[in-house]
C-alpha positions as CSV (number, residue, x, y, z in Angstrom):
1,X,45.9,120.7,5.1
2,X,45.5,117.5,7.0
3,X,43.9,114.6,7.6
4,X,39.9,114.3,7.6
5,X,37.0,111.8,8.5
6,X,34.0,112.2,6.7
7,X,30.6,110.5,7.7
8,X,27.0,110.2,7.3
9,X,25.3,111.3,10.7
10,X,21.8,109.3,9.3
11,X,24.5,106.5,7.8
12,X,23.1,106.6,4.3
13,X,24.5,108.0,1.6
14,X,24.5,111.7,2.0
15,X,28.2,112.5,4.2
16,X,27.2,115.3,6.5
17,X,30.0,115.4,9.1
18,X,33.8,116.8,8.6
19,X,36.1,116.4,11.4
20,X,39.8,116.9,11.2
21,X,41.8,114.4,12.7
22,X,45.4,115.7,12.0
23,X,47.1,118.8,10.4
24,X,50.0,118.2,8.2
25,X,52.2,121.0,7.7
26,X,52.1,121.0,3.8
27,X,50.2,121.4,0.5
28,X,49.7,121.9,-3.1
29,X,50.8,119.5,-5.8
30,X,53.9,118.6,-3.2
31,X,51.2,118.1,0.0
32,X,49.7,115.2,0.9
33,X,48.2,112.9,-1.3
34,X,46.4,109.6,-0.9
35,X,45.1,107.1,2.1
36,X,44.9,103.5,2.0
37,X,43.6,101.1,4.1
38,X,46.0,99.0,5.7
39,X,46.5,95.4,4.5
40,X,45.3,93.9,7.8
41,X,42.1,96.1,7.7
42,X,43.3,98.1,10.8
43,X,44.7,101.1,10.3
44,X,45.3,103.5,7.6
45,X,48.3,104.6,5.6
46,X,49.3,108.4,4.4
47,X,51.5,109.3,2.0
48,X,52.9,112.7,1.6
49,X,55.5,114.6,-1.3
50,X,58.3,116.1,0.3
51,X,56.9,119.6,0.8
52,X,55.0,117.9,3.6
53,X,56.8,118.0,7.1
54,X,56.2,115.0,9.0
55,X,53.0,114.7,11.7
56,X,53.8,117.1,14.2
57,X,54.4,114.8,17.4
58,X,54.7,111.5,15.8
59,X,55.2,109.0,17.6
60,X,57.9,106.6,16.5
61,X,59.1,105.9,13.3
62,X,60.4,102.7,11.3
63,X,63.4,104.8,9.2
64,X,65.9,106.0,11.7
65,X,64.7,109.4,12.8
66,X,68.1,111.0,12.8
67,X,67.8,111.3,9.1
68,X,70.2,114.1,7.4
69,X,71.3,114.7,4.2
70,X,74.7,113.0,4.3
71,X,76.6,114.9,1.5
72,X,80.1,114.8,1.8
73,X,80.6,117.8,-0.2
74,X,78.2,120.8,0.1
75,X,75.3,120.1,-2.7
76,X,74.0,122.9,-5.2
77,X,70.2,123.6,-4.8
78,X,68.3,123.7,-7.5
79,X,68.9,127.4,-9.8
80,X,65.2,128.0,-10.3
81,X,64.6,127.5,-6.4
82,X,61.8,124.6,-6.3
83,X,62.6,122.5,-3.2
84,X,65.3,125.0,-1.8
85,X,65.7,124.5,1.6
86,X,63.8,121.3,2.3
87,X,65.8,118.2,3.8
88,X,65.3,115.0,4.6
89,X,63.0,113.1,4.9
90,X,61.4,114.0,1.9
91,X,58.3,112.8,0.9
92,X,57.1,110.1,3.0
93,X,54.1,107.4,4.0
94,X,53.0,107.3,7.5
95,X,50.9,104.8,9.2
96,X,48.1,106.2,11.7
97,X,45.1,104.7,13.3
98,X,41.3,105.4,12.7
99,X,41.3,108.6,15.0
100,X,44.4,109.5,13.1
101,X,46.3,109.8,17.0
102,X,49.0,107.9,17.0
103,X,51.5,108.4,14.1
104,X,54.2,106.2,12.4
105,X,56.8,106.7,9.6
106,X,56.7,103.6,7.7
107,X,58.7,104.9,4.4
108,X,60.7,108.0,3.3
109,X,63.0,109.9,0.9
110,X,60.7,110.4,-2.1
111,X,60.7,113.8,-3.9
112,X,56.6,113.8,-4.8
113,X,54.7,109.8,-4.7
114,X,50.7,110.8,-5.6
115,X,49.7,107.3,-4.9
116,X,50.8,104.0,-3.6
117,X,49.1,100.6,-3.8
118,X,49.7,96.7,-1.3
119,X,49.6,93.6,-3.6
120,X,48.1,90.5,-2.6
121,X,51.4,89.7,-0.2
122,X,50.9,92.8,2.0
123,X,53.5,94.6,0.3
124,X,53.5,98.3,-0.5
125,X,54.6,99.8,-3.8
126,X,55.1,103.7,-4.0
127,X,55.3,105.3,-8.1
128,X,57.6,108.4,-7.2
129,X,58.4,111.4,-8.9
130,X,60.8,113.1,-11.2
131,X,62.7,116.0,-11.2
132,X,62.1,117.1,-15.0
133,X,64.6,120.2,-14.6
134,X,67.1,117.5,-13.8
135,X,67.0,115.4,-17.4
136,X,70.7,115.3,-18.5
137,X,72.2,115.7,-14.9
138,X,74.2,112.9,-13.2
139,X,71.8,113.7,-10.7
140,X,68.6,112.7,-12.4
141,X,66.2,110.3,-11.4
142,X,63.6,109.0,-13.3
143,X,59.9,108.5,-12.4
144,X,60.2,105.1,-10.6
145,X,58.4,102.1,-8.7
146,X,59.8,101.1,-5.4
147,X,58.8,98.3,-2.9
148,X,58.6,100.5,0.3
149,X,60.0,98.1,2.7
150,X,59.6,98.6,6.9
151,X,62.0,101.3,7.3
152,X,62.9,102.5,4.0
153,X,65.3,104.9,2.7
154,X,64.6,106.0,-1.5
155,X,67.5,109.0,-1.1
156,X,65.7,111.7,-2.5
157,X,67.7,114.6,-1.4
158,X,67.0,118.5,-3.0
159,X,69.1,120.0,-5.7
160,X,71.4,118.2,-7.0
161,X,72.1,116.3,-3.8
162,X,70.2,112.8,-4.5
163,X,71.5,109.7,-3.3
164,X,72.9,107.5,-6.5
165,X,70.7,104.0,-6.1
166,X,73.9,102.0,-5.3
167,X,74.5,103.8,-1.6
168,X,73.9,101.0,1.0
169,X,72.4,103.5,3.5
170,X,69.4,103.5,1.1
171,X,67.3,101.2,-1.5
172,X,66.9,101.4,-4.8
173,X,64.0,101.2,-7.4
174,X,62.4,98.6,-8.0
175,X,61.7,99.7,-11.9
176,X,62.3,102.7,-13.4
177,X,60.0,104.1,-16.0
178,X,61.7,107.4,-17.2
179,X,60.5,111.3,-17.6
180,X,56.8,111.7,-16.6
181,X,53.9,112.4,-13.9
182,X,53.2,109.9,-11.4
183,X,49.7,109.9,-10.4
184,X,47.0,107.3,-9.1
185,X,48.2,103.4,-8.9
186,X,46.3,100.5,-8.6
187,X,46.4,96.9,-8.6
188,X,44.5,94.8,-10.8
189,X,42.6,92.6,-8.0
190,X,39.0,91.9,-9.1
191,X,38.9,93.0,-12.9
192,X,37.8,90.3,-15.5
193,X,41.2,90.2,-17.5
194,X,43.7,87.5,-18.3
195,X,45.5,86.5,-15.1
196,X,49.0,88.4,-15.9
197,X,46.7,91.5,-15.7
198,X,44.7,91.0,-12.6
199,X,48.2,91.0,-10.5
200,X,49.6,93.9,-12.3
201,X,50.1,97.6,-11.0
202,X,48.4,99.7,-13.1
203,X,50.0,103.3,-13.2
204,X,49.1,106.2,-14.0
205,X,51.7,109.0,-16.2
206,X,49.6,112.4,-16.5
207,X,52.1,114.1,-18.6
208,X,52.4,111.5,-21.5
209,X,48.8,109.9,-21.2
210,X,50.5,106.3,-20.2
211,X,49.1,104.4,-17.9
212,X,51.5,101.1,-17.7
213,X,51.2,97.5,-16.5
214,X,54.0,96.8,-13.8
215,X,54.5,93.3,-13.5
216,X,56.3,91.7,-10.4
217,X,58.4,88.7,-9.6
218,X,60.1,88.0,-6.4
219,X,63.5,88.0,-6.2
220,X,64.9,87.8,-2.8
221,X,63.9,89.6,-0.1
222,X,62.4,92.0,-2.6
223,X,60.5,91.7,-6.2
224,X,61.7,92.6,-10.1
225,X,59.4,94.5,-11.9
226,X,59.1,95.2,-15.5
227,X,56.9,97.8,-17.2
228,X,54.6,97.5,-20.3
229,X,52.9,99.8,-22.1
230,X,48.6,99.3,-21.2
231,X,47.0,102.0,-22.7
232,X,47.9,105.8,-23.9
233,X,46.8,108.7,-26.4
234,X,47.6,111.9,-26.8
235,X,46.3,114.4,-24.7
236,X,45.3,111.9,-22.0
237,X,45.9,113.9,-19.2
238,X,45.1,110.6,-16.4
239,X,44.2,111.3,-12.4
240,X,43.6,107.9,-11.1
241,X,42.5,104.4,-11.8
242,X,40.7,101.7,-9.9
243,X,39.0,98.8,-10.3
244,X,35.5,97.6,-9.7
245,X,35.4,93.9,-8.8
246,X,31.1,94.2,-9.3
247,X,31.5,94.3,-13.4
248,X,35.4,93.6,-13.3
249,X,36.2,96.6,-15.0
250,X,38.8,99.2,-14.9
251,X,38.2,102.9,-14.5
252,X,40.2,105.7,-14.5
253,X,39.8,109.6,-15.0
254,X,41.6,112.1,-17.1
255,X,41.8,116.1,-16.0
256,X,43.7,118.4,-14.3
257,X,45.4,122.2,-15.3
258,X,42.1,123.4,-17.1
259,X,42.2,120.1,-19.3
260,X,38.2,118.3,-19.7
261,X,37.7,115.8,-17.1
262,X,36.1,112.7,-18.2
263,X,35.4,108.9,-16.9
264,X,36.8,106.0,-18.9
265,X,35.7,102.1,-18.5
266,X,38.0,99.5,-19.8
267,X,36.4,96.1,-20.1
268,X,38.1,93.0,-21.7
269,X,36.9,91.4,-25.0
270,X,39.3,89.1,-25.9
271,X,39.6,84.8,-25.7
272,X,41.9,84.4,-22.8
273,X,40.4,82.8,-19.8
274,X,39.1,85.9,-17.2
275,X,38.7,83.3,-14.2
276,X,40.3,84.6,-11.1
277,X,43.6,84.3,-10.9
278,X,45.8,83.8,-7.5
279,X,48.0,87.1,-7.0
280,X,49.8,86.2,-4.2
281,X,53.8,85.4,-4.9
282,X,55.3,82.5,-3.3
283,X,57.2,83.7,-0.2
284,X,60.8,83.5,-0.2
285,X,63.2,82.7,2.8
286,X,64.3,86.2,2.4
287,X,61.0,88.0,2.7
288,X,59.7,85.8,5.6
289,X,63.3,87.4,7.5
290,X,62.3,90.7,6.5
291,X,59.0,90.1,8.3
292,X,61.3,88.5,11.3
293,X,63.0,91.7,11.3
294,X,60.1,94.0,12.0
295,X,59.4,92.5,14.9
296,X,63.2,92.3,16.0
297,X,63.1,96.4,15.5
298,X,61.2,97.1,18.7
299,X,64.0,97.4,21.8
300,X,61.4,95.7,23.9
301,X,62.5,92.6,21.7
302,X,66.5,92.7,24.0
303,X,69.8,90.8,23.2
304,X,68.2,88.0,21.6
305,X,67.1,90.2,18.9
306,X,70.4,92.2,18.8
307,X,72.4,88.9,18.0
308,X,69.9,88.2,15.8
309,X,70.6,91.9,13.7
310,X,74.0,91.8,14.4
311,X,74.4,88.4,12.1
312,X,72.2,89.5,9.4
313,X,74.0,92.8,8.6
314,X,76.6,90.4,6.2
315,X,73.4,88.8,4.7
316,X,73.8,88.5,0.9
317,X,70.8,89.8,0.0
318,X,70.9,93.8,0.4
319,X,67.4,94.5,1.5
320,X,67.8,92.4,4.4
321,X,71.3,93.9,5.1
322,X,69.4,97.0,4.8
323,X,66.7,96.2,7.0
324,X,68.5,94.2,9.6
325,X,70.8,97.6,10.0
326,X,67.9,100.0,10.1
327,X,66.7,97.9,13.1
328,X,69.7,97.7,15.3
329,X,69.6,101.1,14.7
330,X,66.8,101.7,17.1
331,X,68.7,99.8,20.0
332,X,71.3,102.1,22.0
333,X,74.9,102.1,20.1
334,X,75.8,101.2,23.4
335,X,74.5,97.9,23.6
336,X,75.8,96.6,20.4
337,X,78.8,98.2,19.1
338,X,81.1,95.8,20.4
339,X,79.4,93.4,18.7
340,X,80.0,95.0,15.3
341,X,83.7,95.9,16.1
342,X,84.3,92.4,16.4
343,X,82.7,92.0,12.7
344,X,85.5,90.4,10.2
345,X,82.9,89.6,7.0
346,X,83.1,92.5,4.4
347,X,79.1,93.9,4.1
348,X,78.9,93.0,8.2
349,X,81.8,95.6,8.7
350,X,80.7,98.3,6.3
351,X,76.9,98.1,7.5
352,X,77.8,98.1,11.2
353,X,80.1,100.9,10.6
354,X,77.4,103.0,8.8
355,X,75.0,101.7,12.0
356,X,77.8,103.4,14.3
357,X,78.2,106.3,12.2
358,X,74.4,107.0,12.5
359,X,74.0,106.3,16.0
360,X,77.6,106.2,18.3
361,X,79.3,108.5,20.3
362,X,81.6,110.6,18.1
363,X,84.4,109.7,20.4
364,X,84.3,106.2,18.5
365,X,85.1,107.9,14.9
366,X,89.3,106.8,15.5
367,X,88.3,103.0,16.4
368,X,85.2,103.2,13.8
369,X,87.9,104.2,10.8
370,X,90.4,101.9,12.1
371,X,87.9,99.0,11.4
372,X,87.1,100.2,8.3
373,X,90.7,100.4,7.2
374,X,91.1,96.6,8.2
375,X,89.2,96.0,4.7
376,X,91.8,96.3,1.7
377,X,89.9,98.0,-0.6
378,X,91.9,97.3,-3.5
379,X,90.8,93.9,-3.2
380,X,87.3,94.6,-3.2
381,X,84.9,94.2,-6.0
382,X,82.9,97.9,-7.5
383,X,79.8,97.1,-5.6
384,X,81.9,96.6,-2.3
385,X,84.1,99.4,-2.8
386,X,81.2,101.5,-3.3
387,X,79.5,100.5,-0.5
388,X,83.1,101.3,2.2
389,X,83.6,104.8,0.5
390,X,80.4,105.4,1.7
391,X,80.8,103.9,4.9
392,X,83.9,106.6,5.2
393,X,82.1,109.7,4.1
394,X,79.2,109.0,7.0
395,X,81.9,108.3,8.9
396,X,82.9,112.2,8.5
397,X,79.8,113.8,7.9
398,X,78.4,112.1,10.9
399,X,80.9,112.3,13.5
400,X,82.6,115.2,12.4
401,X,86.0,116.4,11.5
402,X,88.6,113.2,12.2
403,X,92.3,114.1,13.3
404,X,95.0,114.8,10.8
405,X,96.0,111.5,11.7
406,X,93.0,109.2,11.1
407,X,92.6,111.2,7.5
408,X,95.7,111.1,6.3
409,X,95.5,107.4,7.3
410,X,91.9,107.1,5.2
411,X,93.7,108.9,2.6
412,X,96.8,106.1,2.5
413,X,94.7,103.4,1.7
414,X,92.5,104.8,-0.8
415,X,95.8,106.3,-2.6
416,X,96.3,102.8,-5.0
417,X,92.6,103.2,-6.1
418,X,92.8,106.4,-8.0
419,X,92.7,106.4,-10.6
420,X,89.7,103.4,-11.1
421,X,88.5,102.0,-14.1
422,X,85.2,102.8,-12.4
423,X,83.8,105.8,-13.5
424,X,81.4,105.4,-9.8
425,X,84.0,104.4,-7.9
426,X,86.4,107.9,-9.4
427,X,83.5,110.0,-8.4
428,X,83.1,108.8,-4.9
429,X,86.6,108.8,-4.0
430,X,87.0,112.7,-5.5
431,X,84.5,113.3,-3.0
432,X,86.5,111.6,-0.3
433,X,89.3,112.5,-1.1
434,X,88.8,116.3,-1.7
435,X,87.7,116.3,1.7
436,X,90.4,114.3,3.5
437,X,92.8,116.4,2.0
438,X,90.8,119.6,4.3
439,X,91.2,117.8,7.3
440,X,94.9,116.9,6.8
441,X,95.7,120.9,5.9
């Protein structure tokens, strides 16, 4: 299992020479999947389900490589074993060079993506996987599109220990599609159909014999997707799809399990103009600060880029909250955490505190609670009070067991909330809660 370069010593068409350029500890239908060329044309992209640990050695990586599972409560792994025992990160896409040498983690917590795809902006969409055993489970998540921003968390976590899409230490989909079998993606660059067609995301379901159309719109830092049904029959067991910009038709293959393999061609015959269409998406103010915020995520980058974080973690616009966290992130705690305890604004408090709870000395956890508790969460709206329940419980699972002091203080102020009218809100605060009351006994 790994990754390999094959080439034609004579450079025509008959590929005579393997060599392996890196092993990846993984394989199967949870292994590693699919390489892309990066937008830029210079290196390569390698995405990876989550029974694939990452490169051995890599070098750096754009997620936070402290990852953990985060559960506040011990999780249940799944009863008919699949996945027991793996953690985070999951599956994942790394970035790598021509010689595969140097190694990246661009993306992670997926449970199984086969394929991903960059539109026209440079942007990278990932179709993950399902965990069918799991339909009916508060835990389930459906087969889903994401925009796999720099330093990405999706939250897959085994068993019945998956992050719930509101948690502000990760992102969520960008559309979910439902119960299925994510398998090869592909945009629509280059095929002679209508325009709406040519920018689409073609994907592929090999269980249902769906492949839909994804369209995008930005929104934000981010895009909105929604999904529409292209073509389907049953048994149409698809693999993969591309497009061939020579004729400007789509093709895509069916097989798999012992099922007949065959080669489709999709061509359009209908009145609406075929002309090429322009797929690029008008750049918001938000995306160009997520691009800003790459290059502010290399220490090299100093103070000017910590103030720079530092002011964007209250940014109203929670992929750039997200992002602008993840980066200061990969600064020393040391150099900032002043900084974020002199944070009043509400989503600057919680995402510094979830920054210090990743990265700071545990002997901060009494002054890192404290801060917390200067936000009245009564007075909070659901999506706030989410996000500072959360902030606690990586407060705790981060840094440790707090005093019976600091807990039975946590506990105080979350006393008025419970019961909520919020049946989200209920369930994180049980978890909390439940806890807290360990540490005070």
């Amino acid at each position: 299992s790994g990754l390999y370069r094959v080439t034609s010593g004579k450079k025509d068409d008959v590929l005579d020479t393997v060599e392996k350029l890196k092993a990846l500890d993984g394989g199967g239908e949870h292994g590693p999947h699919a390489v892309r060329l990066a937008p830029d044309g210079k290196s390569l992209y390698v995405i990876c389900g989550n029974h694939t640990k990452p490169p051995k050695d890599f070098n750096s990586s754009r997620v936070p490589k402290n990852w953990a599972e985060d559960h506040i409560l011990p999780r249940q792994w799944d009863a008919g074993g699949h996945a027991v025992g793996i953690l985070a990160p999951g599956g994942y896409v790394a970035k790598t060079d021509f010689d595969g040498k140097t190694w990246e983690i661009f993306t992670s917590g997926y449970r199984n993506p086969f394929d991903f795809a960059f539109n026209a902006d440079g942007e990278m969409f990932v179709y993950d996987a399902d965990m069918e055993w799991d339909q009916g489970m508060p835990w389930y998540r459906p087969t889903r599109v994401n925009h796999a921003t720099s330093g990405s968390e999706l939250g897959w976590r085994s068993g019945t220990g998956k992050w719930p899409a509101y948690y502000p230490d990760s992102l969520p989909a960008m559309v979910d599609i439902g119960p299925g079998s994510p398998v090869g993606v592909d945009f629509g660059y280059g095929a002679k159909f209508p325009a709406k067609y040519q920018k689409a995301l073609f994907i592929c379901d090999w269980t249902f014999g769906t492949m839909y159309a994804i369209h995008t719109e930005a929104s934000g830092a981010t895009y909105k997707g929604t999904k529409e049904e292209f073509l389907s029959r049953t048994p149409l067991p698809l693999t993969d799809v591309c497009i061939n910009p020579a004729d400007g038709a789509m093709y895509f293959t069916i097989g798999g399990r012992g099922t007949q393999s065959e080669l489709y061609r999709v061509t359009y015959t209908g009145k609406e103009s075929t002309e090429k269409a322009d797929a690029k998406t008008p750049r918001t103010k938000e995306r160009e600060l997520l691009l800003a915020i790459e290059e502010y995520s290399q220490p090299a980058m100093g103070t000017k880029a910590l103030d720079k974080l530092i002011k964007l973690l209250g940014h109203q616009d929670r992929v750039v909250r997200y992002t602008a966290r993840a980066a200061l992130e990969h600064y020393p705690a040391k150099n900032w955490q002043d900084a974020v305890f002199g944070l009043e604004e509400t989503d600057a408090v919680i995402g510094g505190g979830i920054a210090l709870a990743h990265q700071a000395d545990k002997g901060i956890q009494p002054k890192l609670l404290a801060k917390l508790g200067t936000l009245d969460i009564t007075k909070l709206d659901e999506s706030k009070q989410l996000d500072l329940l959360r902030a606690y419980q990586l407060a705790f699972t981060r840094m440790g067991e707090p005093s019976k002091d600091d807990a039975a203080q946590v506990l105080k102020s979350l006393d008025p909330l419970f019961p909520n009218k919020s049946d989200l809100v209920n369930r994180e605060l049980r978890a909390l809660v439940a806890q807290g009351l360990c540490f005070v006994q």
